[in-house]
Backbone as JSON, one array per atom type, in Angstrom:
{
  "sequence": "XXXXXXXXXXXXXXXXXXXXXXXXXXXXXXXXXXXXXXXXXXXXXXXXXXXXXXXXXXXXXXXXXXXXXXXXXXXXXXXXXXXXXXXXXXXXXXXXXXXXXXXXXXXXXXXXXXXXXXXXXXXXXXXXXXXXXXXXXXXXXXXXXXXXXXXXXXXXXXXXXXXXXXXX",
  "N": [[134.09, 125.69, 97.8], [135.1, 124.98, 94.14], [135.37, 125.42, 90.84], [136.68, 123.36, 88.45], [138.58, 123.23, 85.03], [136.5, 121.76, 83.93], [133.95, 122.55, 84.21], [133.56, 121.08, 86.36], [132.41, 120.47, 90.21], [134.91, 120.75, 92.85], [136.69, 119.87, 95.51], [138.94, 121.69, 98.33], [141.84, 120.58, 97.93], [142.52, 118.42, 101.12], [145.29, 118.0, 102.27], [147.78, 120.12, 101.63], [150.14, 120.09, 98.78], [153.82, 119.37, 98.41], [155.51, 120.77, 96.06], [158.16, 119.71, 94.16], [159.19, 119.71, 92.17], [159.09, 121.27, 88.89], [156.15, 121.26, 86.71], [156.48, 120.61, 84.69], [158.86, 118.77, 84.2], [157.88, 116.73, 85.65], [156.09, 115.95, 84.0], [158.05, 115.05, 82.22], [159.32, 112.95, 83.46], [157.13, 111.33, 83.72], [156.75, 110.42, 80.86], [159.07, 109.07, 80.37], [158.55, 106.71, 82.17], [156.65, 105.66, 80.95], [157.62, 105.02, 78.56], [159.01, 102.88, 79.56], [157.49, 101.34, 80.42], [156.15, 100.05, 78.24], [157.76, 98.81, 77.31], [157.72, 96.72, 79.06], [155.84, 95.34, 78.34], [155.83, 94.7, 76.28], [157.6, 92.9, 75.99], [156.32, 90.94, 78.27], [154.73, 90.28, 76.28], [156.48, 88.98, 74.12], [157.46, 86.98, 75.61], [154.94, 85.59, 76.27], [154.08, 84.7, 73.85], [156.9, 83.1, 73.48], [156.29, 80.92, 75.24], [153.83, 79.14, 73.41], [151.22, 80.3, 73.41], [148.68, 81.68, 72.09], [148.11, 84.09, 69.42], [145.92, 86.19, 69.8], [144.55, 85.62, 72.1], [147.28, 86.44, 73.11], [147.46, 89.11, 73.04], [144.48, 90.21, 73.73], [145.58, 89.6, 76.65], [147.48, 91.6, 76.97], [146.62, 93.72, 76.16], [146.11, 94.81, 73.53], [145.68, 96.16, 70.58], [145.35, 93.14, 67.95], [146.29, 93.31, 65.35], [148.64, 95.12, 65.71], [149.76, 93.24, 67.46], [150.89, 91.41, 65.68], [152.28, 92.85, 64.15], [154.05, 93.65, 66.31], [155.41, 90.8, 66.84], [156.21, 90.59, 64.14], [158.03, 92.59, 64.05], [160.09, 91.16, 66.4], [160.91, 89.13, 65.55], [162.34, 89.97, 63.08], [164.08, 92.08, 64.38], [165.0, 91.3, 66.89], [166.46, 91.61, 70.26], [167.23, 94.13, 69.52], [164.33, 95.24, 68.94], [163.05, 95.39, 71.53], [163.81, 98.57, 72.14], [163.3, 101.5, 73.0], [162.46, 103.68, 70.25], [162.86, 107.09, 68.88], [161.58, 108.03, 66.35], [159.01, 108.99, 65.9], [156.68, 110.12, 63.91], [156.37, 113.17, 60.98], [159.44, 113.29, 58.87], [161.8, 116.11, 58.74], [161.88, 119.23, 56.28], [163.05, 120.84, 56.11], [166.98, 120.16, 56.34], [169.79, 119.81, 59.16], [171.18, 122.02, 58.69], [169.9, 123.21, 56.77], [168.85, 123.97, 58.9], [170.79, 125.34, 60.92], [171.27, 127.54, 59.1], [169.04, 128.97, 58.54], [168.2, 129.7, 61.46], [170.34, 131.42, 61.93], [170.12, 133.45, 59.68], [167.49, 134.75, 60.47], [168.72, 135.6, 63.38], [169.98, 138.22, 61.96], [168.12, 140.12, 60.91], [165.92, 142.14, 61.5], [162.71, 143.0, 63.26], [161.09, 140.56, 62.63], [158.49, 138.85, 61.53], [156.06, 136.51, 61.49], [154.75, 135.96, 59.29], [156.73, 137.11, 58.03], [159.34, 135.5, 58.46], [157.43, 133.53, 57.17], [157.84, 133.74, 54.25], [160.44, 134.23, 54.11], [161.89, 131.69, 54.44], [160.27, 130.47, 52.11], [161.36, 131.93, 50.15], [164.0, 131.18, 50.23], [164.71, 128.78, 50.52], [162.45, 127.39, 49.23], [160.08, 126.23, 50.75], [156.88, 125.58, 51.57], [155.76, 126.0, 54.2], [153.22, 125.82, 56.56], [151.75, 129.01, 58.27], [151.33, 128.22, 61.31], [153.47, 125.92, 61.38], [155.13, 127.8, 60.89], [155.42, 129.18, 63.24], [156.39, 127.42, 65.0], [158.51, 125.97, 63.83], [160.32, 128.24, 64.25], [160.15, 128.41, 67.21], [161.45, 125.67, 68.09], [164.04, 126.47, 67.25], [164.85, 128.3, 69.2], [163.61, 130.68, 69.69], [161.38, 133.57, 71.01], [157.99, 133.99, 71.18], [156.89, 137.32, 70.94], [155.59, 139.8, 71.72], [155.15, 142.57, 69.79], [156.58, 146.11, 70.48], [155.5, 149.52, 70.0], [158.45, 152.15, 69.33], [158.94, 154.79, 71.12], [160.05, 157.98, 69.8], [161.18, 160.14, 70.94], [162.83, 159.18, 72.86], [165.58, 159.43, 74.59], [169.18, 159.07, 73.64], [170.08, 157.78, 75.83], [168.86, 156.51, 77.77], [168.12, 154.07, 79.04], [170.63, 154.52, 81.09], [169.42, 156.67, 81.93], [167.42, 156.05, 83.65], [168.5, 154.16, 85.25], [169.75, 155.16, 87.28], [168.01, 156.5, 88.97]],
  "CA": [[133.96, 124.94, 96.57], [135.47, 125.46, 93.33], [135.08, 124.79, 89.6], [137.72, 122.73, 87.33], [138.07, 123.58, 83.48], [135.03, 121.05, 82.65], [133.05, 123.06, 84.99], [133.01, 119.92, 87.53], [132.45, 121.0, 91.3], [135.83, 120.26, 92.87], [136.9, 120.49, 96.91], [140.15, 122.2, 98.37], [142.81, 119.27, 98.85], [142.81, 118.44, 102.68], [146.33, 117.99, 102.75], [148.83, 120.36, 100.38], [151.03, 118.96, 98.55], [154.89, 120.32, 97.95], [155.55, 120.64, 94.69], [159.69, 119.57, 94.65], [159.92, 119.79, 90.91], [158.39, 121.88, 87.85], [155.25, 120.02, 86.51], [157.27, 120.25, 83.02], [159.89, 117.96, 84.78], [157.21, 115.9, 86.34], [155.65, 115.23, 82.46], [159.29, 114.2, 81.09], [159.55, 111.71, 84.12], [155.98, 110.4, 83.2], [157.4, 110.23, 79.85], [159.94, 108.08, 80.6], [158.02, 106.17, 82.81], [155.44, 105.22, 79.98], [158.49, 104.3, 77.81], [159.28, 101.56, 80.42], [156.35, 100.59, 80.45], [155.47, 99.72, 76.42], [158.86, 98.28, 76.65], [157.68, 95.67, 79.62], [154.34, 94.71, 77.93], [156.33, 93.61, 74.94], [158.62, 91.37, 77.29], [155.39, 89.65, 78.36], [153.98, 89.67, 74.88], [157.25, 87.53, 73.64], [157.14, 85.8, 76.55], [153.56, 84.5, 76.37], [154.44, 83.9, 72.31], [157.45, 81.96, 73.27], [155.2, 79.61, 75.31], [153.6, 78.93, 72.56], [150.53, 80.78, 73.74], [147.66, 82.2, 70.77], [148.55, 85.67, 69.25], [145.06, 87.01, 69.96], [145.07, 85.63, 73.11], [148.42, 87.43, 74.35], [147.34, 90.67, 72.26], [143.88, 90.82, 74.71], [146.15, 90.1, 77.82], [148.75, 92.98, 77.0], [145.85, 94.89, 76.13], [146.9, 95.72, 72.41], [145.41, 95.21, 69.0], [145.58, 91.87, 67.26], [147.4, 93.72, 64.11], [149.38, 94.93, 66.74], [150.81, 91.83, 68.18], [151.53, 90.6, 64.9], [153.37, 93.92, 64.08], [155.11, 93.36, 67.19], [155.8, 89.26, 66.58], [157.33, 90.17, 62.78], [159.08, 93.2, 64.12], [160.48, 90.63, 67.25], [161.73, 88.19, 64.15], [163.11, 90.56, 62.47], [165.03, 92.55, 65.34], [165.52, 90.52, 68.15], [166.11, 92.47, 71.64], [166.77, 95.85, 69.44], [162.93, 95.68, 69.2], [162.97, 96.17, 72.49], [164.6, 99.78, 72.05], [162.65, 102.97, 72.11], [163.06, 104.44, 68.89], [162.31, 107.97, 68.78], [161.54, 108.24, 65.11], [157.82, 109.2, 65.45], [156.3, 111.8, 63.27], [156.94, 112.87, 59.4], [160.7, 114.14, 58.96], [161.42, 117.76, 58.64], [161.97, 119.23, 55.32], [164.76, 121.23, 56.52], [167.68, 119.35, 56.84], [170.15, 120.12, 60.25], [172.34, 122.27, 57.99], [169.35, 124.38, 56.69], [167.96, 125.07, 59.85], [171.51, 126.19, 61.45], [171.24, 128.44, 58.45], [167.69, 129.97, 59.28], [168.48, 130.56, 62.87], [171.49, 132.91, 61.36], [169.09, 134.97, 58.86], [166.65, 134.99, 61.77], [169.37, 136.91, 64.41], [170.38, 139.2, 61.47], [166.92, 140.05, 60.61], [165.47, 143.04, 62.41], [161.38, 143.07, 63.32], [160.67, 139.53, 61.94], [157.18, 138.29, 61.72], [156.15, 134.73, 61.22], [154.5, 136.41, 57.39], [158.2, 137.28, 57.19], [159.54, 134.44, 58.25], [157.12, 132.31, 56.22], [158.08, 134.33, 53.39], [162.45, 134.16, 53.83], [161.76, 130.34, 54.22], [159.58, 130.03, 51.25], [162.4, 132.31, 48.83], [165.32, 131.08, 50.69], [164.52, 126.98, 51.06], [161.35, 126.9, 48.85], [159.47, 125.28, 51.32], [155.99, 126.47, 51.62], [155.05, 125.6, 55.36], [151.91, 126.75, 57.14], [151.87, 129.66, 59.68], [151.23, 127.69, 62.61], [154.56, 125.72, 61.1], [156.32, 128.49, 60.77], [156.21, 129.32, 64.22], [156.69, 126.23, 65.79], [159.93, 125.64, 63.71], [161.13, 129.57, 65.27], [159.56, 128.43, 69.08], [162.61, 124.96, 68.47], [165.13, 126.79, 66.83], [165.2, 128.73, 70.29], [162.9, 132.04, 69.62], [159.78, 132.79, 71.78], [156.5, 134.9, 70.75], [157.06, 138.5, 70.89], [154.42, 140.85, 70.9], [156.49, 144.59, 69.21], [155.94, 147.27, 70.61], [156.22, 150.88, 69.24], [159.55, 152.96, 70.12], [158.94, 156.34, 71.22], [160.72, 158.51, 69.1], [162.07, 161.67, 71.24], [163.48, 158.89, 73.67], [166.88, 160.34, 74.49], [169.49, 157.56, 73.55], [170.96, 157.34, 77.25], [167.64, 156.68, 78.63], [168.12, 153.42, 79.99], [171.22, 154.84, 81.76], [169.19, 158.31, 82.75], [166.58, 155.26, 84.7], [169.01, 153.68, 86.16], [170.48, 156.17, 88.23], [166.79, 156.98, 89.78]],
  "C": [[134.51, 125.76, 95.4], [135.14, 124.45, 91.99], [136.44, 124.35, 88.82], [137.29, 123.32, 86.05], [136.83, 123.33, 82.59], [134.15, 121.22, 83.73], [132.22, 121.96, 86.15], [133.46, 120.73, 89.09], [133.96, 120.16, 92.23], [136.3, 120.79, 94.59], [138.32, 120.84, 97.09], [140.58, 120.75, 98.69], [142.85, 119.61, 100.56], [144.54, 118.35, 103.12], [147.3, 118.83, 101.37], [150.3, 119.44, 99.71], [152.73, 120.11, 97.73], [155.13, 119.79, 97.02], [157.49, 120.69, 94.27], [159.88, 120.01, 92.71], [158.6, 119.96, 89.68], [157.11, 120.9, 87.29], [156.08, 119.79, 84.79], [158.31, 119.23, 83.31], [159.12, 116.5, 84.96], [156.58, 115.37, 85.01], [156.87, 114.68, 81.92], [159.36, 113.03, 81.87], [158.19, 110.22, 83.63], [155.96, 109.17, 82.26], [158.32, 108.38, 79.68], [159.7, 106.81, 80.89], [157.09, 104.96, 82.0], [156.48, 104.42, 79.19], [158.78, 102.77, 78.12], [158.29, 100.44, 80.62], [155.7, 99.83, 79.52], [156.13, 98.66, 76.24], [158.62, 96.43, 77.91], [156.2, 95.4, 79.1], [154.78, 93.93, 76.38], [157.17, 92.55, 74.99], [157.84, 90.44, 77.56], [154.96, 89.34, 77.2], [155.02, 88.35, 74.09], [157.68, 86.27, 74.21], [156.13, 84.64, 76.61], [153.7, 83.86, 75.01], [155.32, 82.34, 72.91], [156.97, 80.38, 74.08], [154.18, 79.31, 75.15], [151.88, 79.61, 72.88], [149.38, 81.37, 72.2], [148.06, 83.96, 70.96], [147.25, 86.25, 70.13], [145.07, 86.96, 71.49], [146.2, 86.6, 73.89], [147.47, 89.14, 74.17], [146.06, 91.2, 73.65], [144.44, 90.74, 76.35], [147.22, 91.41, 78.22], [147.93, 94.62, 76.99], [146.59, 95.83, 74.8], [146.21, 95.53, 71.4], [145.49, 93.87, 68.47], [146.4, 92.35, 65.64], [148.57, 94.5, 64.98], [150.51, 94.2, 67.1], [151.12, 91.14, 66.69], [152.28, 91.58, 63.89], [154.25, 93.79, 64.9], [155.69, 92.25, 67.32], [156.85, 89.78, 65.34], [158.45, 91.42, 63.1], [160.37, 92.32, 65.09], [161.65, 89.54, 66.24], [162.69, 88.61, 63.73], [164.32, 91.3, 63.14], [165.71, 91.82, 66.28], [165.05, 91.47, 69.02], [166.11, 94.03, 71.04], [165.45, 96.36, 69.35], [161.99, 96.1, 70.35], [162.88, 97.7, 72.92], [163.31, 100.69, 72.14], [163.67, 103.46, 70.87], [162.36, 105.47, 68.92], [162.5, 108.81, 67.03], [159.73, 108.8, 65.17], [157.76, 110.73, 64.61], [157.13, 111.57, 61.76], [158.43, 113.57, 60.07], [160.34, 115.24, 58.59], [162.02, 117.74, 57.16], [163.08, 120.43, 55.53], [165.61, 120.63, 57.08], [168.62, 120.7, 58.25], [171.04, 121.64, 59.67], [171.32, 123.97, 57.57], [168.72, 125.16, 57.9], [168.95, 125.87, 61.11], [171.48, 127.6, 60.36], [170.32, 129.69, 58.3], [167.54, 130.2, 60.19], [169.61, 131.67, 62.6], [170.83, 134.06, 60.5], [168.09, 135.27, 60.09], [167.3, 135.92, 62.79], [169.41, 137.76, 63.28], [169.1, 139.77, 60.61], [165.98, 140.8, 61.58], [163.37, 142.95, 62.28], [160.54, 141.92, 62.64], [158.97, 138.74, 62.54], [156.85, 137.15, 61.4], [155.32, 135.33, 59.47], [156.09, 136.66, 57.18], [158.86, 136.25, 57.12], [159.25, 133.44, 57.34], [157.97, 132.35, 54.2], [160.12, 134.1, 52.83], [162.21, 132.42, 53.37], [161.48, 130.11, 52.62], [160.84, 130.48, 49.74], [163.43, 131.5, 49.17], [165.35, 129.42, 50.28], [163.55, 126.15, 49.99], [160.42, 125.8, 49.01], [157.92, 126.11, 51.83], [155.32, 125.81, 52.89], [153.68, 125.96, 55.33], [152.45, 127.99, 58.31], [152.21, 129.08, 60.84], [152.93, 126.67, 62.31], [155.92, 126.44, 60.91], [157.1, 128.84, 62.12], [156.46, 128.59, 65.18], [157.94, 125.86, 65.17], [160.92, 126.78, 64.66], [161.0, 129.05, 66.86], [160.85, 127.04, 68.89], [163.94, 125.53, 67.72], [165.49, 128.34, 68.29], [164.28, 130.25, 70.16], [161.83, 132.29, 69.59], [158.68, 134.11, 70.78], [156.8, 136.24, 71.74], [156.35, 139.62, 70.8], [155.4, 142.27, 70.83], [155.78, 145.08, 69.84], [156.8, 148.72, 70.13], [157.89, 151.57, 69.95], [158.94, 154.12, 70.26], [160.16, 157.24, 70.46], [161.69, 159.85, 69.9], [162.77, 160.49, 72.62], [164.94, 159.1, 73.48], [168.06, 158.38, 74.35], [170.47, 157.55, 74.67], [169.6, 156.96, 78.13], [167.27, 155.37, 79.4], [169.33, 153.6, 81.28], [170.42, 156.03, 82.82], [167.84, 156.77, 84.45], [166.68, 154.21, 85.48], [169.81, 154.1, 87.51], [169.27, 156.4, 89.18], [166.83, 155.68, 90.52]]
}
């Protein structure tokens, strides 16, 4: 026997299971999956509209809100099938445009021992954008640059010394 995270008693699987592809792979397919899925519940929703069916009605067969389905009726009006579409617009916009943030990945390489206080700090003179911490380093973690813990140099290291420990 073993324990899960929410300390529920949990048995070994009787049969293993091969794992063909990363579980980070296996969440984008999900992903996807879910997309397809939003996008066929709004197929029946204009479906059951167009025969002539009651909003509230469809809304508890789709399993959606009732402000909802009549978000999704005036967007259907208004779009047509592009309402169909995923649109991947969620979330606020960024306050660095594409332009500033090729520009802060370039001070960022030329920028020796950078800390997300430094970072927050270039940003804030450079852009005058006063993020948060936790913003600061979540813009560095998509502009391609991971979490770093420094560590000290030794000072009498000889400067051939990854050559002298490669020879051993």
């Amino acid at each position: 026997m073993r324990y899960d995270k929410y300390n529920i008693m949990t048995t070994e699987p009787k049969v293993k299971i091969v794992k063909h592809v990363k579980l980070n792979k296996l969440n984008e397919e999900i992903k996807k999956a879910e997309i397809e899925v939003k996008r066929l519940d709004k197929l029946y929703f204009i479906r059951a509209c167009y025969k002539g069916k009651d909003i509230e009605e469809v809304a508890d067969i789709v399993d959606i809100s009732v402000p909802s389905a009549y978000r999704w009726l005036a967007q259907w009006n208004e779009e047509g099938m592009e309402f169909l579409r995923y649109k991947n617009n969620a979330g606020r916009p960024s306050l660095l445009s594409n332009e500033d943030k090729a520009e802060l990945k370039e001070l960022m390489l030329n920028t020796d021992y950078l800390t997300t206080e430094k970072l927050h700090e270039l940003i804030l003179a450079r852009f005058e954008i006063n993020y948060s911490y936790k913003q600061v380093r979540i813009i560095a973690h998509k502009l391609g640059f991971s979490y770093v813990k420094p560590y000290p140099e030794y000072d009498k290291t000889p400067p051939d010394a990854q050559l002298q420990l490669k020879k051993n």
